[in-house]
C-alpha positions in Angstrom: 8.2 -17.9 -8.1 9.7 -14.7 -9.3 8.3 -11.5 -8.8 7.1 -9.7 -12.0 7.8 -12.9 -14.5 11.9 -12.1 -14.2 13.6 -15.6 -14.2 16.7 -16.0 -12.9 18.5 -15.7 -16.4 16.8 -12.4 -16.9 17.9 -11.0 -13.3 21.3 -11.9 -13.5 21.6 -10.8 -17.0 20.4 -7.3 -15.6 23.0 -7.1 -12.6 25.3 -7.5 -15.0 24.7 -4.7 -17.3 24.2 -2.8 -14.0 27.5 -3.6 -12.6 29.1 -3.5 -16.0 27.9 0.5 -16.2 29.0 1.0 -12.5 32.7 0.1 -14.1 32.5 1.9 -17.0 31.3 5.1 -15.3 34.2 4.7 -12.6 36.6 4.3 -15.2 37.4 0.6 -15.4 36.9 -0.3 -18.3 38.4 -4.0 -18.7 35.8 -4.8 -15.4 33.0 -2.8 -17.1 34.0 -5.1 -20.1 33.8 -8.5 -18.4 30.5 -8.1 -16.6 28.9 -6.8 -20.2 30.2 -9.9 -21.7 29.0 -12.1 -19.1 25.3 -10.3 -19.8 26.1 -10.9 -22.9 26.4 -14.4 -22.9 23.5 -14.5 -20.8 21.1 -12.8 -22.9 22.4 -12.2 -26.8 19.5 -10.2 -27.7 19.3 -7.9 -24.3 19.0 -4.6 -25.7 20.5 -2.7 -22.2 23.3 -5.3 -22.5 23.8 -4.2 -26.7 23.3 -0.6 -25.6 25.7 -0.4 -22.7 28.5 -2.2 -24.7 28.4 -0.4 -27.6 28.7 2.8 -25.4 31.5 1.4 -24.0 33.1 0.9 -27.3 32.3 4.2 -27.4 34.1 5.7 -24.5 37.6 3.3 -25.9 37.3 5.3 -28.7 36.2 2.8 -31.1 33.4 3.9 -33.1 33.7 1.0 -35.4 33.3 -1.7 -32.6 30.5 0.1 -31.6 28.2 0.1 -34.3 29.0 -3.6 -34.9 27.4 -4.3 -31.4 24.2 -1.5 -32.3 23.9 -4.3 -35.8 23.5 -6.8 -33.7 19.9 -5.8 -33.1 17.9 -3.8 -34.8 14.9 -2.4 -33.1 12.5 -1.8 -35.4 11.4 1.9 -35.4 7.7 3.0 -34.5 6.3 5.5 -37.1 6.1 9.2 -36.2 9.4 8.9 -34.0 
């Protein structure tokens, strides 16, 4: 049994996106890129993995590429925020 409900998908999905932003921060991009995909393809609709690729999109400069990855979920707003 897993602790806290986390299957297996949803933990390696998360190392992922936490190895992916190790890369990015350290400056390799094309790493930081691979493990993001990888989450990616893990869990489409991870919101950490959507968030930390498009601010690697960012950080490459392309602005474009990274609001396509910010459409691919919409969280819907609360009101008053």
């Amino acid at each position: 049994m897993w602790s806290g409900g986390a299957t297996p998908t949803d933990l390696r999905g998360a190392l992922c996106v936490n190895a992916g932003t190790a890369h990015v921060v350290r400056g390799d991009l094309d790493a930081g890129a691979r493990l993001l995909s990888r989450a990616l393809q893990v869990q489409p609709d991870s919101a950490p993995a959507l968030r930390a690729m498009a601010q690697l999109e960012l950080v490459r400069g392309n602005h474009a590429g990274a609001l396509e990855v910010l459409k691919r979920r919409r969280v819907p707003q609360t009101a008053g925020k």
